[in-house]
C-alpha positions as CSV (number, residue, x, y, z in Angstrom):
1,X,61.8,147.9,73.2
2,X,64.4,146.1,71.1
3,X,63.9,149.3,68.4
4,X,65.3,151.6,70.6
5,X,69.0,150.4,70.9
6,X,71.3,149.2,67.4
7,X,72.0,145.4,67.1
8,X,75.8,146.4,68.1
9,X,74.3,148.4,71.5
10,X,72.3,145.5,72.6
11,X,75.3,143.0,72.1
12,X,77.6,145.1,74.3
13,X,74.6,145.2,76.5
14,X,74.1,141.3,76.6
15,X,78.1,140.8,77.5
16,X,77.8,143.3,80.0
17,X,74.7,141.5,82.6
18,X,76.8,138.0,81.5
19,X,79.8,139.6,82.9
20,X,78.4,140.9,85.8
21,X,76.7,137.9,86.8
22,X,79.5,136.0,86.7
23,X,81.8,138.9,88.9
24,X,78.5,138.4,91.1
25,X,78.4,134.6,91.2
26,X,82.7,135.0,91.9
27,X,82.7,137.9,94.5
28,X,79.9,135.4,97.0
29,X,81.9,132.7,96.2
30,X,85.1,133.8,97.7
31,X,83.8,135.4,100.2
32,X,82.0,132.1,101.0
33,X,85.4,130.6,100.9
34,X,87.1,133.1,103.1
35,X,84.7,132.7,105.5
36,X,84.8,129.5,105.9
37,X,88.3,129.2,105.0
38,X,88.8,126.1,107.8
39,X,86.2,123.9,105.9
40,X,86.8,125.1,102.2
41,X,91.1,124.8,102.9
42,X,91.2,120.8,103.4
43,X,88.3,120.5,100.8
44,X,90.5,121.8,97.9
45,X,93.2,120.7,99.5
46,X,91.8,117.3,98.7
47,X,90.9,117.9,95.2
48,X,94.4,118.5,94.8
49,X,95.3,115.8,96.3
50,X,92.9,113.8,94.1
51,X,93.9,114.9,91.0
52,X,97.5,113.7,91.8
53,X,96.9,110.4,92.7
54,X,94.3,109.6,90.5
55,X,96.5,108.1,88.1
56,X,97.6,105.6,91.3
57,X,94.1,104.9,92.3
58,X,93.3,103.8,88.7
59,X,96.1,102.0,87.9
60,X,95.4,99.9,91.3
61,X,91.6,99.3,90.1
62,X,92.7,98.0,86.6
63,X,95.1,95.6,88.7
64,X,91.4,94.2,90.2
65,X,92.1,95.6,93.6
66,X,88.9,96.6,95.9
67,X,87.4,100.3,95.7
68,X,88.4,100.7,99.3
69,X,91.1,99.0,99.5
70,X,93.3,100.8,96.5
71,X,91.9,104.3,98.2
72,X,93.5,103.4,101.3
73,X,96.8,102.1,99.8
74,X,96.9,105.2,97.9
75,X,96.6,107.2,100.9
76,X,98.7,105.1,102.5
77,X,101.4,105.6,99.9
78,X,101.0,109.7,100.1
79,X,101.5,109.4,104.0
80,X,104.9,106.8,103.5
81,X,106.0,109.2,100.4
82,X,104.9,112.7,102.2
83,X,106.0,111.5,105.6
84,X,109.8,110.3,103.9
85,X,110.2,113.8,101.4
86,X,109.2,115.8,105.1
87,X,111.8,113.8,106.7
88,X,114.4,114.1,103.9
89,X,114.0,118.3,103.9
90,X,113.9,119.2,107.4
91,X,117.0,116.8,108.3
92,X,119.0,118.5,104.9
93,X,117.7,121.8,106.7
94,X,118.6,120.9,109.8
95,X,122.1,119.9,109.0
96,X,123.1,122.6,106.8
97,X,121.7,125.2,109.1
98,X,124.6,125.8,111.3
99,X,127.0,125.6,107.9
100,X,124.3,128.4,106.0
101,X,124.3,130.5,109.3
102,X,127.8,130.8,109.8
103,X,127.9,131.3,106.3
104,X,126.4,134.3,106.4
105,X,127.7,135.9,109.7
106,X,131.4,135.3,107.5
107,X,129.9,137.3,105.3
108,X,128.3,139.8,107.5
109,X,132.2,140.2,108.7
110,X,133.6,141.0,105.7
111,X,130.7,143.6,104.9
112,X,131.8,145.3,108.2
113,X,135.7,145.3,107.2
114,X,134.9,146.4,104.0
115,X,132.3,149.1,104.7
116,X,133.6,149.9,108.1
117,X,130.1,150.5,109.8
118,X,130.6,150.0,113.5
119,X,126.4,149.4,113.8
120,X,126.4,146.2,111.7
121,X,129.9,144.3,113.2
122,X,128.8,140.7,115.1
123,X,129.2,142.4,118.8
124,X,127.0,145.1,117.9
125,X,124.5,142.5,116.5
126,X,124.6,140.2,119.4
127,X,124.0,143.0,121.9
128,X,121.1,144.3,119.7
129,X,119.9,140.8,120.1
130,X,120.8,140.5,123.3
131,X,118.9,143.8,124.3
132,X,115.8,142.7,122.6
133,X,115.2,139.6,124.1
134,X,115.1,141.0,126.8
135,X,112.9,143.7,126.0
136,X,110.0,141.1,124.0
137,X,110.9,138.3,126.3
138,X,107.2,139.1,127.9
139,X,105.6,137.9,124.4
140,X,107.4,134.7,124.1
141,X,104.9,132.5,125.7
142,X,102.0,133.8,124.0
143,X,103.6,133.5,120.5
144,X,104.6,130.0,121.9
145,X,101.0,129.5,122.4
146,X,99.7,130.6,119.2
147,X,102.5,129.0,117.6
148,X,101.1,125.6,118.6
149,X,97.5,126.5,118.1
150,X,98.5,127.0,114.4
151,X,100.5,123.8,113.9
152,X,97.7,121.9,115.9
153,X,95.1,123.3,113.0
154,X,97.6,122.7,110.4
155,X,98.0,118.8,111.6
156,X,94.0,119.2,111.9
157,X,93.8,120.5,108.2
158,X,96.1,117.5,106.9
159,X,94.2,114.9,108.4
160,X,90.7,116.0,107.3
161,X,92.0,116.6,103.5
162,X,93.8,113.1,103.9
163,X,90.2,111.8,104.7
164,X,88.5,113.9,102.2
165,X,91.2,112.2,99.8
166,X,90.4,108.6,100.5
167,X,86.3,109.1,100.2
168,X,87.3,111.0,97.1
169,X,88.9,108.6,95.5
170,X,86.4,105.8,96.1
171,X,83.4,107.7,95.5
172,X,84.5,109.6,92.4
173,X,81.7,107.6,90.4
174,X,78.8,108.1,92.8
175,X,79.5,112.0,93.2
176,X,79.5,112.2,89.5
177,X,75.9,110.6,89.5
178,X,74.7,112.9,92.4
179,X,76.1,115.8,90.4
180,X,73.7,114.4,87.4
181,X,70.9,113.8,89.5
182,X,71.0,117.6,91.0
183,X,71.0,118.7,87.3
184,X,68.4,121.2,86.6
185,X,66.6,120.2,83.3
186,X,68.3,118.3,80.8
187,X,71.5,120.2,81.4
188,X,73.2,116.9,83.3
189,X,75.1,116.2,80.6
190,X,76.8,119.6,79.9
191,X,77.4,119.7,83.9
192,X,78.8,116.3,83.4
193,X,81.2,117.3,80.9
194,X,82.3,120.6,82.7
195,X,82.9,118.9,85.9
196,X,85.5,116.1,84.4
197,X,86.9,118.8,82.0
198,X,87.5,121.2,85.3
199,X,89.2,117.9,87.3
200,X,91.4,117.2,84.3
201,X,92.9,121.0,84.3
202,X,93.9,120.5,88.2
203,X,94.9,116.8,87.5
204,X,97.3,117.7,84.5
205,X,98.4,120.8,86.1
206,X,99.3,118.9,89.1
207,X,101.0,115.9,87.5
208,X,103.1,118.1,85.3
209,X,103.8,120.5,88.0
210,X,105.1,117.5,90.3
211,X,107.9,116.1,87.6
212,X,108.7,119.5,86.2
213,X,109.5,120.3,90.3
214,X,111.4,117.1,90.5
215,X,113.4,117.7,87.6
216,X,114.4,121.4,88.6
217,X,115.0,120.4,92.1
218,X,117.1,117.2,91.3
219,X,119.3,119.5,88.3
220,X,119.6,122.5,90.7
221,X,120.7,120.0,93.7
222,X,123.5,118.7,91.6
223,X,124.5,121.6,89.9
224,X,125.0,123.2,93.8
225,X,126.8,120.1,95.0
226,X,129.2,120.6,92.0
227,X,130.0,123.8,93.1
228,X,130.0,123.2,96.8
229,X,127.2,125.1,98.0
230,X,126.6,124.5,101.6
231,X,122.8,123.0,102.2
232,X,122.7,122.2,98.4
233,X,120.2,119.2,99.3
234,X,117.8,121.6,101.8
235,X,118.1,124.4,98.7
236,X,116.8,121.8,96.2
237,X,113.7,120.8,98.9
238,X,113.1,124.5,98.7
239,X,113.4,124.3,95.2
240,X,110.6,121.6,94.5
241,X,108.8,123.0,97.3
242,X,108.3,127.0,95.4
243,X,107.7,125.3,92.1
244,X,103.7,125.0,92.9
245,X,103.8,128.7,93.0
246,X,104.4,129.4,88.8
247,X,107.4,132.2,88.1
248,X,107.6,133.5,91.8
249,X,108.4,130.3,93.6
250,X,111.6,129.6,90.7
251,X,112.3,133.1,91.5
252,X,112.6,133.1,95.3
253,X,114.2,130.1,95.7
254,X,116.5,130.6,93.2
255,X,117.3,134.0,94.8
256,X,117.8,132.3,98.1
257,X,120.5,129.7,96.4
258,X,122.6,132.0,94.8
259,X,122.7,134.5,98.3
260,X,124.0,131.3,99.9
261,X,126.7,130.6,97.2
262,X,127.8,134.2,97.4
263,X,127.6,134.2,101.3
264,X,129.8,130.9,101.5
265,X,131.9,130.5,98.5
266,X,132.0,134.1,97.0
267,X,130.9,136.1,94.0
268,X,132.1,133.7,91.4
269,X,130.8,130.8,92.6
270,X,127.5,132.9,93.2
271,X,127.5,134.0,89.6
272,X,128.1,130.1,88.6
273,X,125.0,129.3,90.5
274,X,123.3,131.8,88.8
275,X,124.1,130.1,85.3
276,X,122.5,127.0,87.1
277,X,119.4,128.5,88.0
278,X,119.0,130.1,84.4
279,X,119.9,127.5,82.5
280,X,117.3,125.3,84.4
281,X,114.9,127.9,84.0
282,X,115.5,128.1,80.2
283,X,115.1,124.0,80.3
284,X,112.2,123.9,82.3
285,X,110.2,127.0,79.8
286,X,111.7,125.4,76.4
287,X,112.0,121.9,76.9
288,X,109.7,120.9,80.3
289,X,106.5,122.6,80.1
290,X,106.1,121.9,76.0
291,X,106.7,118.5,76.6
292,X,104.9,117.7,80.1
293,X,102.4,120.0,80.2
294,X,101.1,120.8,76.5
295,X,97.4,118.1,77.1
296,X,97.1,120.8,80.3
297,X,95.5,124.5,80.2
298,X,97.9,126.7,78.7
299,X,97.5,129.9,80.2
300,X,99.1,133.1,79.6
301,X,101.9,134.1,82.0
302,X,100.0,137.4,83.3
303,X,97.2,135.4,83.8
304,X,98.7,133.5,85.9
305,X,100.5,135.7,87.6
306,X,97.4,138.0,88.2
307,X,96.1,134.5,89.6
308,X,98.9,134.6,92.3
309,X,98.8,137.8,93.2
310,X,94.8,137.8,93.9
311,X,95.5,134.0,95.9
312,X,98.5,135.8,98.0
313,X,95.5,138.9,98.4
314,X,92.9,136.7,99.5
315,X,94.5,133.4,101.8
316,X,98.3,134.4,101.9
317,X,101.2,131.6,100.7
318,X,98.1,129.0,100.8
319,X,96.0,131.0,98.0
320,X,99.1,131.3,96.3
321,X,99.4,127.4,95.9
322,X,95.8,127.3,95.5
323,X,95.1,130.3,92.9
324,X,96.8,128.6,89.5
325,X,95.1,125.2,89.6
326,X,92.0,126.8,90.4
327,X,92.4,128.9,87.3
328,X,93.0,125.7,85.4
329,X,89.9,124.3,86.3
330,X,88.0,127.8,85.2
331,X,90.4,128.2,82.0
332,X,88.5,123.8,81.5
333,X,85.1,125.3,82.1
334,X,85.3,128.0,79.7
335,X,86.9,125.7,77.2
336,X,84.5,123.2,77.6
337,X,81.6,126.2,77.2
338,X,82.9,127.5,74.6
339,X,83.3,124.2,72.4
340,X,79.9,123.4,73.6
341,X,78.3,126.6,72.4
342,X,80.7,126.8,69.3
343,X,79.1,123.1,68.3
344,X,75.6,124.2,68.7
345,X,75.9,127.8,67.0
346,X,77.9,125.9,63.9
347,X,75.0,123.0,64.3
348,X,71.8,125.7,63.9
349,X,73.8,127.7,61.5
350,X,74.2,125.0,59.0
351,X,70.7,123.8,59.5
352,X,69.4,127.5,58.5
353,X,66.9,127.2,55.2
354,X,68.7,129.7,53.7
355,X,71.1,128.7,50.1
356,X,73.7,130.3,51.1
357,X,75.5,128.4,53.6
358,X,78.8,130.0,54.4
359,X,76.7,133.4,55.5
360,X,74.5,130.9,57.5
361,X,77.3,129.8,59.2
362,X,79.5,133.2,59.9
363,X,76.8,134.1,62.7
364,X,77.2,130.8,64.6
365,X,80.9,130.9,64.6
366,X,81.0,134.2,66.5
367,X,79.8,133.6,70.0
368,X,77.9,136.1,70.5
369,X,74.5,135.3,72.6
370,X,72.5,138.3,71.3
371,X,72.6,136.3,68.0
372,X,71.1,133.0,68.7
């Protein structure tokens, strides 16, 4: 049977059942997680979670503190810090909402003296307002309801991934054995291997994430204070908050800054805060990610946009938070695979009886599973 197709034909041939099994394997498993998006969503949540405070939890153990006790401090510490940073952002928003509003209905003014569209003044506005409230009013307590139905799973969410995060932490080591144990065959060790290289793609992608978001938030901040934005500390929450979401969350909250400097302090302060947002940008693509995140998974930028784009497809704003450190942890997989397989081809192909060792060689440097 193997006469009837070339060596190149049955190559093409082998790639093509790997790939499909895989787009098989990948297709159940989303739908697996769609489905049961309620169960799956604090789940990675908490390997998230995990991966950023693993650095905590270990520095607490080498310190001789308890298994369960440096889980809980650590938890402890991400409800004090995550508890304070919620406080800090919706009191900046809260107090510069009434400046950013009025803000913008100045500037909805002016676009009404300058343009002279009688549809778009204030008064027309607030009776447009006026006349639909009046007319949805009936579908206020029902989107009241499920308003509160969402934040109550939200809250519900949070508190089962804060769980998931403490059993996580202290049972790291006995999940890792289980993991082994469930091996099929003598395969525990490549599992093994796969499974930490996976967690340390999410960890350094999260760890690097965090202070590159710190940084741009804390520059941004200042540079809008300097030029008197209004809501400059609610802009920077906004700020750290979109960079978990690679190129699109600089973007958008970027955008949002510089409206709000043009809508309050006019075009050339807006076009000064636009020379802040580049030149963090420019900072955080030169300087920031070469120097915090160069042990991490370097990805390509349509990758990872592609990744955002099939999260926002699948879960909305959640599988766009979600999409690029799950494609870390594939991008450590396939890495790990691939230096695996690259070890054992090189291993069999110098072993080969043959004299000539570099042609011996050549075939198990090319990855290609039709050739071993």
């Amino acid at each position: 049977m193997s006469t009837l197709l070339p060596e190149p034909a049955r190559r093409v041939a082998a790639w093509c059942v790997v790939a499909l099994l895989v787009t098989g394997v990948a297709a159940v498993g989303v739908w697996l997680c769609v489905t049961l998006k309620t169960a799956v969503t604090p789940v990675l949540l908490a390997l998230l979670g995990t991966a950023l405070l693993g650095p905590l939890y270990r520095r607490l153990l080498r310190m001789k503190v308890q298994r369960s006790l440096a889980a809980g401090l650590t938890c402890a510490a991400v409800v004090a810090v995550v508890g304070g940073a919620t406080y800090i952002v919706v009191k900046a928003l809260i107090d510069s909402g009434d400046q950013i509003i009025s803000s913008l209905k100045q500037a909805a003014t002016d676009l009404s003296k300058y343009f002279g569209a009688a549809g778009t003044s204030l008064d027309d506005m607030a009776s447009n307002a006026k006349e639909l409230f009046g007319k949805f009013g009936g579908t206020a307590a029902s989107g009241v309801i499920s308003g509160l139905s969402t934040v109550g799973e939200m809250m519900a969410m949070a508190v089962l991934a804060l769980l998931l995060v403490f059993f996580f932490l202290r049972d790291s080591e006995r999940a890792m054995g289980t993991l082994r144990q469930l091996a099929p065959g003598d395969s525990a060790d490549s599992i093994e291997a796969m499974a930490r290289r996976a967690f340390e793609a999410i960890e350094g992608f999260m760890r690097g994430t965090t202070i590159i978001a710190f940084i741009d938030a804390l520059c941004i901040t200042v540079g809008l204070l300097i030029l008197g934005v209004p809501g400059a500390w609610g802009l920077g929450a906004l700020v750290f908050v979109g960079a978990y979401i690679p190129y699109l969350g600089a973007f958008l909250s970027g955008a949002v800054a510089i409206l709000v400097a043009l809508a309050d302090r006019g075009f050339a302060i807006a076009l000064w805060a636009l020379g802040v947002v580049l030149a963090v940008q420019v900072l955080e693509g030169h300087i920031l990610q070469p120097m915090i995140q160069s042990r991490t998974v370097q990805m390509h930028p349509a990758v990872v946009m592609l990744a955002i784009t099939a999260g926002a497809s699948v879960a909305g704003i959640l599988g766009m938070l979600l999409a690029v450190p799950l494609t870390a942890a594939a991008f450590g997989i396939v890495s790990e695979l691939r230096s695996r397989y690259a070890g054992t081809s090189g291993t069999s192909g110098t072993s080969g009886t043959s004299g000539t060792s570099g042609t011996s060689g050549t075939p198990g440097r090319s990855g290609d599973p039709a050739s071993s």
